[in-house]
N, C-alpha and C positions, 0 to 999 in steps of 0.2 A: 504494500500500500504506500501513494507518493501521498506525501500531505504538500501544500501550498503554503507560504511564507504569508501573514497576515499584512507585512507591508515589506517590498522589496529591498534587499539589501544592496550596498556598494560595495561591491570587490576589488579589490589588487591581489592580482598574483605574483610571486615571486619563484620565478625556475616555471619553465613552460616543456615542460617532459612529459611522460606520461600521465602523469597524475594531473600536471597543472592541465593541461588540456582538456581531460574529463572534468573536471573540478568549473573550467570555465562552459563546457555544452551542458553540463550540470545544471549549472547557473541560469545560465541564458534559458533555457528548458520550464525555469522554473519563473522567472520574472524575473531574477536579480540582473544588477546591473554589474557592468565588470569597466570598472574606472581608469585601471591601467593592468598590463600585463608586461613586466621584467624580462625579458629572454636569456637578456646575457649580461654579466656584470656590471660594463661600461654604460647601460643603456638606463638611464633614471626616469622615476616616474614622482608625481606629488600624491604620497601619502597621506596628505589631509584632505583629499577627495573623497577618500571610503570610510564606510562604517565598520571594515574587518579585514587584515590582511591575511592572504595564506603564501606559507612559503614554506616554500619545495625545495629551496637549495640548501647547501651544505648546513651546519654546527657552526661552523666558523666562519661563516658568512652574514650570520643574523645582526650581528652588531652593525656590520657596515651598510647592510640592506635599510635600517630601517632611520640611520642615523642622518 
């Protein structure tokens, strides 16, 4: 059973691999919005646009991803 989100969420994703890409048809499937999507290091997005980020890449990345 899929349930529906009572009001759409904003997404960023961070590491667009496997996961990030289900995670975004996911979304989009569902009504949410997908605010920005990270692919590769060098590639910045504004985190103050979503209500919840998901990331996919390394341990030792989260500090610089979100800083």
């Amino acid at each position: 059973m899929q349930s529906q989100a009572t009001s759409p969420f904003k997404l960023a994703i961070l590491g667009y691999g496997k996961m990030g890409k289900m995670v975004d048809k996911v979304a989009h499937q569902r009504g949410h919005k997908i605010t920005g999507i990270r692919k590769t290091k060098g590639h910045s997005i504004d985190l103050s646009l979503c209500d919840v980020v998901i990331d996919f890449s390394t341990a030792d990345s989260i500090l610089t991803n979100v800083e």
